[in-house]
C-alpha positions as CSV (number, residue, x, y, z in Angstrom):
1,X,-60.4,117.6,-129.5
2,X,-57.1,119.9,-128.9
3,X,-55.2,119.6,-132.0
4,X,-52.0,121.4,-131.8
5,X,-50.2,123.2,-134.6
6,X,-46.2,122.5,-133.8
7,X,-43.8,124.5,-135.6
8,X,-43.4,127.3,-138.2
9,X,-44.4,125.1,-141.1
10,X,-47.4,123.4,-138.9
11,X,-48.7,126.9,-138.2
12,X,-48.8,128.0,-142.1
13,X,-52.1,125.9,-142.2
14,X,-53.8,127.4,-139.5
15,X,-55.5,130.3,-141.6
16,X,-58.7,128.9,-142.7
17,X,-58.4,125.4,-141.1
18,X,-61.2,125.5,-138.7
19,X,-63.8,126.5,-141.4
20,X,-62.7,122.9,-143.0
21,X,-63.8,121.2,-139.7
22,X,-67.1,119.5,-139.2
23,X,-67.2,120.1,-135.6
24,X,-65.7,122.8,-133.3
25,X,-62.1,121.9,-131.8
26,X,-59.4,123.5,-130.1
27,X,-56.6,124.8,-132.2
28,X,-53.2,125.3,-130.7
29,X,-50.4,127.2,-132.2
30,X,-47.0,126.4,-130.7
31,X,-43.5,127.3,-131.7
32,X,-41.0,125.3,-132.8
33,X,-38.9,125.0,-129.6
34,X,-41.0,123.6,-126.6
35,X,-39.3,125.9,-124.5
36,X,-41.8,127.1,-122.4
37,X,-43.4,124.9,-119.9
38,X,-47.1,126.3,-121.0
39,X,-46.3,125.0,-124.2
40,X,-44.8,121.5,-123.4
41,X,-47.9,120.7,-121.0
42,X,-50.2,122.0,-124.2
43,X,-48.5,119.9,-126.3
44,X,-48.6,117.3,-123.8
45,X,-52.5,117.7,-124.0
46,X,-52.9,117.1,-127.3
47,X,-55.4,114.8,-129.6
48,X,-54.1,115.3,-132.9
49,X,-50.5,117.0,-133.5
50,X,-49.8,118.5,-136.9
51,X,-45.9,119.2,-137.1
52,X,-42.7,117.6,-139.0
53,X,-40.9,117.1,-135.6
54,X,-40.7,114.5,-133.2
55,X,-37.7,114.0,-131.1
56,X,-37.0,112.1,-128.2
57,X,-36.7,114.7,-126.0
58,X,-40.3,116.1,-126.4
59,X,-43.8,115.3,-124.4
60,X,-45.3,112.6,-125.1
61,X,-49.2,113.1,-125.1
62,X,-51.1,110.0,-123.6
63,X,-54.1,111.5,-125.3
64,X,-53.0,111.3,-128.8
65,X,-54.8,109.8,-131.2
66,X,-53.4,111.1,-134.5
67,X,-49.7,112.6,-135.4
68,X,-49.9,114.6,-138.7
69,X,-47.7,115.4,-141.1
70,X,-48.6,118.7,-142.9
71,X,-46.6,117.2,-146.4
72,X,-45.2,113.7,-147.7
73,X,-42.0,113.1,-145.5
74,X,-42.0,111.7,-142.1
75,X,-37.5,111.4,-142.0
76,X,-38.1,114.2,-139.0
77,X,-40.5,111.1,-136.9
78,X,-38.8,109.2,-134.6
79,X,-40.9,106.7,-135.2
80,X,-40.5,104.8,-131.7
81,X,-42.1,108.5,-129.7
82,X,-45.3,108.0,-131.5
83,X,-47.4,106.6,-128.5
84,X,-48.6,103.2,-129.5
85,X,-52.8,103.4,-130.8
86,X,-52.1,107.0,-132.2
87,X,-52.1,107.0,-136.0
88,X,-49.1,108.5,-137.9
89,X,-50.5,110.0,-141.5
90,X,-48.8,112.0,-143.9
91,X,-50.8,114.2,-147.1
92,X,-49.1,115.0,-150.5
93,X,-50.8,117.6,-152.5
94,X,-47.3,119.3,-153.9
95,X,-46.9,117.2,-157.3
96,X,-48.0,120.0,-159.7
97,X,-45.8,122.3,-157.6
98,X,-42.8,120.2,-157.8
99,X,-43.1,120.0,-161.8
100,X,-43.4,123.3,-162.4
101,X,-40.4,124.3,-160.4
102,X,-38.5,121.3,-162.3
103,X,-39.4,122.1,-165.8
104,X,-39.2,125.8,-164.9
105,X,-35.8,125.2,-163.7
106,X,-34.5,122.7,-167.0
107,X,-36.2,125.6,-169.6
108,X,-34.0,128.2,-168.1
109,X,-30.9,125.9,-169.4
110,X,-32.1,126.4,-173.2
111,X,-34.1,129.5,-173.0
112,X,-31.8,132.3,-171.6
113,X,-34.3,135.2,-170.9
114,X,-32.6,136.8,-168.3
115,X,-29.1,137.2,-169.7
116,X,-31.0,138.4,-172.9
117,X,-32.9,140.6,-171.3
118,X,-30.1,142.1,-169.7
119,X,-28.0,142.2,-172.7
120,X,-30.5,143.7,-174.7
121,X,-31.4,146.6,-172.4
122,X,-27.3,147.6,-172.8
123,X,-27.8,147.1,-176.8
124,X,-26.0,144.0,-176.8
125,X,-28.3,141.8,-179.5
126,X,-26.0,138.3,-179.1
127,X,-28.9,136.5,-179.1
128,X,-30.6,138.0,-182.5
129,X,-32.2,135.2,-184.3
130,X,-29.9,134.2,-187.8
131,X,-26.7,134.2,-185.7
132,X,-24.9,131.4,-185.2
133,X,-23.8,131.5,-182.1
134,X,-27.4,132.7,-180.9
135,X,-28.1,129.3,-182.1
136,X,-30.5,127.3,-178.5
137,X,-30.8,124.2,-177.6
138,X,-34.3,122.8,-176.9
139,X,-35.7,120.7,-174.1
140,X,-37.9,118.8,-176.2
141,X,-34.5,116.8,-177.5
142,X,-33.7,115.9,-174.2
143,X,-34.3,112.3,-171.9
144,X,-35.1,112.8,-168.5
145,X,-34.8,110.0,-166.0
146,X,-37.4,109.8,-163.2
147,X,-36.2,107.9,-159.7
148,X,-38.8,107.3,-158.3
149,X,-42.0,107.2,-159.8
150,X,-44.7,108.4,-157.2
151,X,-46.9,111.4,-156.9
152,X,-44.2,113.4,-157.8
153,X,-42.8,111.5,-160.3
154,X,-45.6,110.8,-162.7
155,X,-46.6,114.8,-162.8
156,X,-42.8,115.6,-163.9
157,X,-43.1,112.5,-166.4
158,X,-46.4,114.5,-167.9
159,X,-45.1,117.8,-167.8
160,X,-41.9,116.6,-169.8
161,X,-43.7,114.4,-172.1
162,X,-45.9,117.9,-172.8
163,X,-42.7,119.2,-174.1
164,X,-41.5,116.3,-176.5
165,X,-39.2,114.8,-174.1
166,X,-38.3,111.0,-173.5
167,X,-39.1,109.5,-170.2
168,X,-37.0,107.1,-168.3
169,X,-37.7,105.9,-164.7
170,X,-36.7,103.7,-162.3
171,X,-39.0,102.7,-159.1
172,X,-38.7,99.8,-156.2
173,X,-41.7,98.4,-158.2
174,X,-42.2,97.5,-161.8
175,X,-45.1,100.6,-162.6
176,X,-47.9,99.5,-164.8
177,X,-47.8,100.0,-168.3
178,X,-48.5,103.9,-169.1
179,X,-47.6,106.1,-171.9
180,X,-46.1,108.6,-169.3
181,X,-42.7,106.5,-170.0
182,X,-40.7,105.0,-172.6
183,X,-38.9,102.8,-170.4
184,X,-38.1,101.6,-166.9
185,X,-35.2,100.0,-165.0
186,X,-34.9,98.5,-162.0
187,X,-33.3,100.1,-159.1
188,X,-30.5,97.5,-159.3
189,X,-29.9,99.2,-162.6
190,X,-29.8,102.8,-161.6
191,X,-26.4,103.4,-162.8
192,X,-27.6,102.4,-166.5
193,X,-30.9,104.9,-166.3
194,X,-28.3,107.8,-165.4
195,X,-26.1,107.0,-168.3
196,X,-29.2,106.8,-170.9
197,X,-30.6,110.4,-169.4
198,X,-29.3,114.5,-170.3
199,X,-31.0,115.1,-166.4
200,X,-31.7,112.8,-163.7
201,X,-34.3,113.7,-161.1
202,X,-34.6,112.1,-157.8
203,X,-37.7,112.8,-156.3
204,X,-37.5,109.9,-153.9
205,X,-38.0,110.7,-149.7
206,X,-35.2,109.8,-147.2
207,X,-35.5,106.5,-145.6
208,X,-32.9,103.9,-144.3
209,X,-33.2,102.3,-148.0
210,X,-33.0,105.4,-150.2
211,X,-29.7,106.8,-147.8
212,X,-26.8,107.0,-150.6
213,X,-28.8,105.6,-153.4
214,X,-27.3,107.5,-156.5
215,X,-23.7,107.2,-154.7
216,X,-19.9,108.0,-156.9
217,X,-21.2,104.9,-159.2
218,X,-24.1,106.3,-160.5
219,X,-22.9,109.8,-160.8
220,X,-20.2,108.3,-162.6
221,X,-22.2,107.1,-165.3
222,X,-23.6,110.1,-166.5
223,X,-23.2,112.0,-169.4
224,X,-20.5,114.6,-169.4
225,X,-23.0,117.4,-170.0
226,X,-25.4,115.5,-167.5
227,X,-27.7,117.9,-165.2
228,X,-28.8,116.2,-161.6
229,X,-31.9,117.1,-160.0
230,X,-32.8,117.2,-156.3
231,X,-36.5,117.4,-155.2
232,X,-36.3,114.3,-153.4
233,X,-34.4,114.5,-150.0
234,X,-30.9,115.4,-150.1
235,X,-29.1,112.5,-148.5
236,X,-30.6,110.2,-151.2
237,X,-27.8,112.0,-153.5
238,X,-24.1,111.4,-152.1
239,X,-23.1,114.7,-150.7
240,X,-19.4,114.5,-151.1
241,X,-19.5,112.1,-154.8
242,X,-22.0,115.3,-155.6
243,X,-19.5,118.0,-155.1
244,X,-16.6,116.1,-156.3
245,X,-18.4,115.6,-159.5
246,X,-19.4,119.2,-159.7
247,X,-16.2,121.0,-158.4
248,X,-14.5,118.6,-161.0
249,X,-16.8,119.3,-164.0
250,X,-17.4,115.7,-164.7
251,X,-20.8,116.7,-165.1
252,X,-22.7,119.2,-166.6
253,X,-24.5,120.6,-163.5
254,X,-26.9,120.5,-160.7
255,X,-30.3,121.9,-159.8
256,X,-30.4,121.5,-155.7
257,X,-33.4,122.2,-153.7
258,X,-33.4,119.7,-151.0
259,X,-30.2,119.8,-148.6
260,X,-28.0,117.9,-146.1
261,X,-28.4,121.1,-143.6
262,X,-31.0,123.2,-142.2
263,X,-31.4,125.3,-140.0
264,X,-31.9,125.2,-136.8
265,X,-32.2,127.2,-133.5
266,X,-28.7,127.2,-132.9
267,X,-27.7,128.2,-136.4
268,X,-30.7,130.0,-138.6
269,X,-28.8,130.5,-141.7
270,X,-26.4,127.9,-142.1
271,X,-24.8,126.8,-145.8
272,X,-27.0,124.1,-146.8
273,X,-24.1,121.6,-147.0
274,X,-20.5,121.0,-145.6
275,X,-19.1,121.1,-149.0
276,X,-19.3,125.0,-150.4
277,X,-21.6,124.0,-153.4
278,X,-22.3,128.1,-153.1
279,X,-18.9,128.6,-154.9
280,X,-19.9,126.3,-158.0
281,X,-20.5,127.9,-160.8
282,X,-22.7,125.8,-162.6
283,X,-24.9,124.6,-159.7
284,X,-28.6,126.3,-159.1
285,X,-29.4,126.0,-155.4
286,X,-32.9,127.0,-154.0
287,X,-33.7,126.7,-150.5
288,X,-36.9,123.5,-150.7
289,X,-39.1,126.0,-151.7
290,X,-40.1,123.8,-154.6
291,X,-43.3,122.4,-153.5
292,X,-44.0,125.4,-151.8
293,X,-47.2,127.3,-153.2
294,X,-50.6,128.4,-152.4
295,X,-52.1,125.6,-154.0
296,X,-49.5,123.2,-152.3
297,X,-50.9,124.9,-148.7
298,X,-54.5,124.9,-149.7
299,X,-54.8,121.1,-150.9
300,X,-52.6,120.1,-147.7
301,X,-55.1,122.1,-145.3
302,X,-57.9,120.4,-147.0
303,X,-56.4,117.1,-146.8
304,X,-55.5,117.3,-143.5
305,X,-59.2,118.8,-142.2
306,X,-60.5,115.8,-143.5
307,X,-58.2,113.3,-141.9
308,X,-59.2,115.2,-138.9
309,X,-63.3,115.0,-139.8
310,X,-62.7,110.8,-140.3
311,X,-61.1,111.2,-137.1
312,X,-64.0,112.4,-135.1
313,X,-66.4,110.3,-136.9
314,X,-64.6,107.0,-136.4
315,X,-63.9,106.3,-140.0
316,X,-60.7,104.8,-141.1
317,X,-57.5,107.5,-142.2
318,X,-56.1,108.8,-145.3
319,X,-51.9,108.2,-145.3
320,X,-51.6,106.2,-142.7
321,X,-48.1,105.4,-142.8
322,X,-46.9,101.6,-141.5
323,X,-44.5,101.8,-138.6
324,X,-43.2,98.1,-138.7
């Protein structure tokens, strides 16, 4: 078969990626604009397609059998261009990723190494245990509210519990009974969770149904000292009820690592938003690098190979994702 690697992203898996195969293919690397008309008519050729792009204006392939999506979301699919018989699968692998980068980021609010660190190496000992005003908070005292309660969220519900906090969650579905939470609320009461939680974390993807979900209402609710999380998609969070909260200091602050703009070819380092979130002071912005680790990359590749092997051998797929 030709599979074809489209894009940037596509093409980090293609180190090591034929040794996971169980028979010998074709692999294609193409960039991200199909520019050239070489690479349309390749891409054109293809049998399995591993990108996070498909637009309207790019080849269809008659030949495809299998579109694949090298992590969870698929809001860069239109799902109408997938040719009807090819199967559209995604592959997840970037839980433990995700909660690292999220408990990493919440410690840094109570445990203030690098200012100490600083200080310290200029003599400055503010933070000298017996002081008063040296005096930390701890993460362990905290309630952190889950939306969504998937892949993602279950490993951040572990990794908090691991540290003494209380869970709170709220899901489309009831979850079964688990001791990873304390308690859940519907979706319908979303504005409650975010008034019972110190953080809310949306790990949730973008879909028509999750567009806006925590709007002004629920960011409303919070608690004055509140801190939102975004490892979700970024229009799941209100962009403009977002800044206004922030720029107004109606709540406490923001950890933001998916956005509302990318880049693109016209504009490769664009602000990730149309609100300047880059002149708040108590907002931490990363650029969706969250879930982004060797271990991420190695269980994707693997996951993906072996969509690829069942493929070949006729057996059914792993992730296939419905498309009506």
């Amino acid at each position: 078969m030709k599979i074809v690697f489209h894009g940037q992203n596509a093409c980090s898996f293609v180190p090591g990626f034929a040794g996971l195969l169980s028979e010998t293919h074709d692999i294609i690397q193409l960039p991200d604009s199909l520019v050239a008309e070489a690479d349309r008519q390749a891409y054109a050729a293809a049998d399995v397609i591993i990108g996070v792009q498909l637009t309207a204006d790019m080849p269809v392939p008659s030949t495809l059998k299998l579109y694949q999506l090298p992590g969870a979301g698929y809001d860069g699919i239109d799902l109408a261009q997938v040719p009807e018989g090819a199967a559209l699968c995604n592959c997840f692998g970037h839980d433990a990723a995700i909660a690292e980068y999220v408990m990493a980021a919440l410690l840094l609010r109570h445990v203030p190494l690098a200012d100490a660190d600083q200080r310290l190496r200029k003599g400055d000992w503010a933070y000298r245990s017996g002081g008063v005003d040296a005096l930390r908070t701890e993460l362990g005292d905290q309630t952190i509210g889950l939306i969504g309660f998937g892949h993602i969220g279950k490993t951040v519900a572990a990794r908090a519990r691991a540290f003494g906090m209380k869970v709170i969650v709220t899901n489309r579905s009831t979850p079964q009974e688990t001791d990873l939470f304390d308690r859940h609320y519907p979706l319908s009461a979303l504005a409650d969770l975010a008034g019972a939680a110190d953080v809310i974390v949306n790990t949730l993807p973008f879909t028509p149904q999750t567009a806006g979900l925590v709007d002004a209402a629920v960011i409303g609710a919070m608690k004055p000292e509140g801190v939102i999380v975004n490892v979700g998609r970024g229009p799941v969070i209100d962009e403009k009820a977002l800044y206004d909260a922030l720029s107004e200091k109606r709540i406490g602050g923001a950890i933001i690592d998916t956005w509302y703009v990318y880049p693109d070819g016209s504009n490769p380092n664009p602000h990730p938003s149309v609100y300047p979130f880059h002149e708040l002071d108590n907002v931490v912005m990363t650029p969706h690098m969250s879930g982004w680790t060797h271990g991420t990359v190695n269980r994707r590749r693997v996951a993906m190979a072996e969509n690829i092997n069942r493929l070949a051998a006729g057996k059914p797929l792993a992730n296939t994702i419905r498309r009506g």
